[in-house]
C-alpha positions in Angstrom: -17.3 -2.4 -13.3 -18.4 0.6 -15.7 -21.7 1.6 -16.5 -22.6 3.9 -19.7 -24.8 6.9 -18.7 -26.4 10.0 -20.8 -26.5 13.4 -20.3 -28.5 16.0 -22.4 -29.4 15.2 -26.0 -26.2 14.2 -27.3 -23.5 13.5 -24.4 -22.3 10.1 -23.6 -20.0 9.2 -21.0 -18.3 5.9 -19.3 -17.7 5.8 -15.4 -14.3 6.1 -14.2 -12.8 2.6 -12.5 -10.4 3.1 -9.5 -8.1 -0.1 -9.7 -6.4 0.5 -13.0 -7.3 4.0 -13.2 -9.6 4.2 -15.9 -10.7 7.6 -16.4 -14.2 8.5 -17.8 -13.9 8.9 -21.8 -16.9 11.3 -23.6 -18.7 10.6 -26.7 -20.4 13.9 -28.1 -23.3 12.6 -31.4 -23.5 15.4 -33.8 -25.8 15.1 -37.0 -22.7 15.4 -39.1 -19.6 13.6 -37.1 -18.9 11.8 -33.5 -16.4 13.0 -31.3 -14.9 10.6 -28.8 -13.1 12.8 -25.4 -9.9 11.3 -24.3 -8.6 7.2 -26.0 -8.7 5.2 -22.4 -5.6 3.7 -20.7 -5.4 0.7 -23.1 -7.0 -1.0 -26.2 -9.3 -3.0 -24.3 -10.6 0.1 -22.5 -12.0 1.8 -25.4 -13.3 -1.1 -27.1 -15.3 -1.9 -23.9 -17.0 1.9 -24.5 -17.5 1.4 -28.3 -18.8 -1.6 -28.0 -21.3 -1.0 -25.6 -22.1 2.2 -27.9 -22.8 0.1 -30.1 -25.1 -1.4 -28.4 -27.2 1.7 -28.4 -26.8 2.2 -31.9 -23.9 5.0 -31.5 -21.5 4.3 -34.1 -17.4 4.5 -33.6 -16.3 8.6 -33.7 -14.9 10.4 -36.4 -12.3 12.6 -34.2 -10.8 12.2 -30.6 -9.4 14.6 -28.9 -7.0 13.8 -25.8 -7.7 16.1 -22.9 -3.7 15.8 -22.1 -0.7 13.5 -22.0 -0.6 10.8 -19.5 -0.9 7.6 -19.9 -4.4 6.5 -18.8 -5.8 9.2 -21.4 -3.8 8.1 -24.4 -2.9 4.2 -24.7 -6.1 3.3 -26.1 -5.2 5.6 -28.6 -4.2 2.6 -31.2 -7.4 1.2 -31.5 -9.3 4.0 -32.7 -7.4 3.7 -36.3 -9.9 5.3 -38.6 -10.4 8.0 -36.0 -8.7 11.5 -36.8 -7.1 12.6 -33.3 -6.7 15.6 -32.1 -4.2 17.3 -28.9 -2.2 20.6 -28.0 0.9 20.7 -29.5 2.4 20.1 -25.8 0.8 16.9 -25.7 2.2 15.8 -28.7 5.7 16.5 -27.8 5.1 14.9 -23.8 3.9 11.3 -26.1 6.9 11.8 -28.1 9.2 11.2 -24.9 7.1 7.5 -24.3 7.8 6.5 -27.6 11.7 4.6 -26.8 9.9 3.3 -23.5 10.0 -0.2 -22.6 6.8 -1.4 -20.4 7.6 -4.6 -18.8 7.5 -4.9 -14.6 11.4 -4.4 -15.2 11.0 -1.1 -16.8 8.4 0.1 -15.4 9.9 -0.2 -11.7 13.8 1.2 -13.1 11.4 4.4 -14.2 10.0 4.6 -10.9 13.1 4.6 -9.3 14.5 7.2 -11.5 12.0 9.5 -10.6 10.4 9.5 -14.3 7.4 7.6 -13.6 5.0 7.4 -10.0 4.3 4.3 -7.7 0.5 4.7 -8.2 0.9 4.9 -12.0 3.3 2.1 -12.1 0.1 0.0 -10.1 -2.4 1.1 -12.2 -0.2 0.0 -15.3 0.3 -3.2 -13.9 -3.6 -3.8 -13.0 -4.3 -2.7 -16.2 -2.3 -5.1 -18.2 -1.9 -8.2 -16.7 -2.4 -10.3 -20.0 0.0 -8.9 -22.1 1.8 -5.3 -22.6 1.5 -4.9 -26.1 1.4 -0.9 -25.9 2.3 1.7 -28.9 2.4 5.4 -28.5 -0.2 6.6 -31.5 1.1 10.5 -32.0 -2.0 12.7 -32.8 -2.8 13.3 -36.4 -3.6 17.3 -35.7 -2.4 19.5 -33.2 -4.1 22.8 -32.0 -1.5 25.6 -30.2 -4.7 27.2 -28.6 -8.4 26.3 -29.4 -9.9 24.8 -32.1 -13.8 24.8 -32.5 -15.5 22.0 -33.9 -19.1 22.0 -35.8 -20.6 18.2 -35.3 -24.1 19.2 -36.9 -25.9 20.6 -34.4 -23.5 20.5 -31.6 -20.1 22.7 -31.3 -17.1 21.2 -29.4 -14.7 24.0 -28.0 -11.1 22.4 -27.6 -9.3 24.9 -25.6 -5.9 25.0 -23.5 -6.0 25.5 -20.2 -2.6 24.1 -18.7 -3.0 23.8 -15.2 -0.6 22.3 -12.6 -1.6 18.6 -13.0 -0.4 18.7 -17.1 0.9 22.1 -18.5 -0.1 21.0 -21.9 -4.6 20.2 -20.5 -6.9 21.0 -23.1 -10.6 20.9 -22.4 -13.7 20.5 -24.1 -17.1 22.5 -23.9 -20.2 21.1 -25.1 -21.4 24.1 -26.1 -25.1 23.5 -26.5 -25.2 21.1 -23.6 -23.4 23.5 -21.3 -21.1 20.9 -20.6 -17.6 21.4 -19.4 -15.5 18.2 -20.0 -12.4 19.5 -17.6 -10.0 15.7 -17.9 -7.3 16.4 -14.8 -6.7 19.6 -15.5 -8.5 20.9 -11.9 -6.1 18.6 -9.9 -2.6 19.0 -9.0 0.0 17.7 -10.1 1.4 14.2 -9.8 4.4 13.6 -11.6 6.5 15.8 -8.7 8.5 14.9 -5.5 5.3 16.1 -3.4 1.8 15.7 -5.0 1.1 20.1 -5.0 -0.9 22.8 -6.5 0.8 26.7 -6.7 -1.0 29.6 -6.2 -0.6 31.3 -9.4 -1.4 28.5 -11.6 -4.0 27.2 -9.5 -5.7 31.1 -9.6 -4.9 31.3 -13.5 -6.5 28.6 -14.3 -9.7 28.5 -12.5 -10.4 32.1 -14.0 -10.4 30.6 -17.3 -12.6 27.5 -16.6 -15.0 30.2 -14.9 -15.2 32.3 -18.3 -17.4 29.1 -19.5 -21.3 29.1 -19.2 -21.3 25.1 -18.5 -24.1 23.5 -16.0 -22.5 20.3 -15.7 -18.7 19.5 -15.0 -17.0 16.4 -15.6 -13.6 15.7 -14.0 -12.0 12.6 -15.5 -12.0 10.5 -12.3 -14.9 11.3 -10.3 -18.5 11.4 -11.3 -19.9 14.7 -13.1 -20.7 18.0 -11.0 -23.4 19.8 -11.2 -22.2 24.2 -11.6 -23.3 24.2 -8.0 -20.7 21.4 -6.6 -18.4 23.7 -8.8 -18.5 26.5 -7.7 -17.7 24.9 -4.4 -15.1 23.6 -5.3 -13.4 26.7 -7.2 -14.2 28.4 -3.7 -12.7 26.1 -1.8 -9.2 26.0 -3.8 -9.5 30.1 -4.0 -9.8 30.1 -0.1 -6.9 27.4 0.6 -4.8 29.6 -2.2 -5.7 32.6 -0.4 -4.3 31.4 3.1 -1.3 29.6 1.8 -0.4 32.9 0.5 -0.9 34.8 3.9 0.6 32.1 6.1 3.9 31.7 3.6 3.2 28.2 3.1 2.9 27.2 6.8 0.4 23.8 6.9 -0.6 24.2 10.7 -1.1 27.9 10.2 -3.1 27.2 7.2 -5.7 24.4 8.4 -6.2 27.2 11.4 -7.2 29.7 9.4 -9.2 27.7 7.2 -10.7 26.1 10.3 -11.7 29.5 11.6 -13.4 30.6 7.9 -15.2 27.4 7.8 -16.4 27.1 11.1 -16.2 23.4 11.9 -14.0 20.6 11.5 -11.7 20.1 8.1 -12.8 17.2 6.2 -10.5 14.3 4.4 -10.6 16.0 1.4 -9.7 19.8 2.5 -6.9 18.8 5.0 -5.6 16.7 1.5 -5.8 19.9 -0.3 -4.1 22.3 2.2 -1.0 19.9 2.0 -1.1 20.0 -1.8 -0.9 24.0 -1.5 1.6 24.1 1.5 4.0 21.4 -0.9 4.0 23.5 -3.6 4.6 26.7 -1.8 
């Protein structure tokens, strides 16, 4: 289901699981303190990653930080209780708004309905907790407006908002002696819309800031880590599609041509996806 991998001296991670959405959560061992990335999307969730932690002699963390609001980065929040947490002030006021929520079938489907919550959240919930739904919404203790830079003993943590379509209110985290870029969702578009869709400006803005970062390894919260070469491919990718959706106003046909012709072969799966994203939120 997951497995629990290492990179660098003192960066652990857990695998990302598809069904119920779990995305990877980041432990970063300084000499001084522990610093868990993102709480899981329940209880059970982050105890599974402690515990096998603990397994390798890594003690529970000192501080969390939650890379952004939704729900699969914060439920497991309220089992970490002897764990200072920390988000953007953004965050803190999105987890404010789950607080009245109910989160039986009942209520989850009336929210779908309503346009509040998505069909592939609503599943993932469901997967998730099929034994009971005994969820609380634990605010975080500190908020940061901007960055926040944290000295673990021998290992810095930059906390740093980004925004981004997928959550205005991402933060990420960089590893700074691992050169490790933790990036949670913030490089994919956003969900909670009529049409899943990037924007050209915010799309732009954004990777120009996750650029200014000297990281060699990248780790988006549901996919495995990148290396700064798969990157950079990326970035270029999203930069070209931006490019075009600006010159063709948006059209999808007339994008995917002109990509086609600057690529030189056939569009994959994953760029046609991409161009639709673009030409929705045109």
């Amino acid at each position: 289901m997951h497995s629990i991998h290492k990179i660098g001296n003192s960066f652990w991670y857990i695998t990302p699981t598809s069904l119920s959405d779990r995305p990877i959560l980041g432990m970063v061992i300084g000499t001084k303190k522990i610093l868990m990335i993102d709480a899981g999307n329940s209880e059970e969730h982050v105890n599974y990653f402690l515990k096998e932690l603990k397994k390798r002699e890594i003690p529970n963390p000192d501080i969390v930080v939650l890379t952004h609001w939704h729900w699969d980065h914060i439920l497991g929040l309220s089992a970490l209780t002897d764990t200072v947490s920390i988000a953007s002030k953004e965050t803190e006021r999105e987890m404010e708004k789950l607080i009245p929520f109910s989160w039986s079938d009942e209520a989850i489907d009336a929210r779908v309905k309503e346009g509040v919550e998505i069909e592939f959240c609503a599943k993932a919930i469901k997967e998730e907790y099929t034994n009971h739904r005994d969820i609380m919404i634990t605010l975080p203790d500190i908020t940061i407006e901007r960055r926040a830079e944290i000295n673990l003993g021998g290992v810095t943590c930059i906390v740093q908002h980004v925004g981004g379509d997928h959550a205005a209110d991402s933060v990420i985290v960089y590893i700074k002696e691992e050169k490790i870029l933790f990036l949670g969702d913030c490089i994919y578009p956003r969900m909670y819309a009529k049409k899943v869709h990037y924007t050209i400006n915010e799309t732009l803005r954004l990777l120009d800031e996750l650029e200014s970062f000297d990281a060699e390894t990248y780790i988006p919260s549901h996919q495995q880590p990148i290396s700064k070469e798969t990157f950079e491919m990326e970035v270029a990718k999203l930069r070209t599609i931006a490019k075009y959706t600006d010159i063709c106003n948006g059209d999808k046909l007339k994008i995917m041509k002109e990509y086609e012709n600057y690529v030189k072969r056939e569009l994959t799966e994953d760029e046609m996806e991409t161009i639709s994203n673009f030409a929705n939120g045109y």
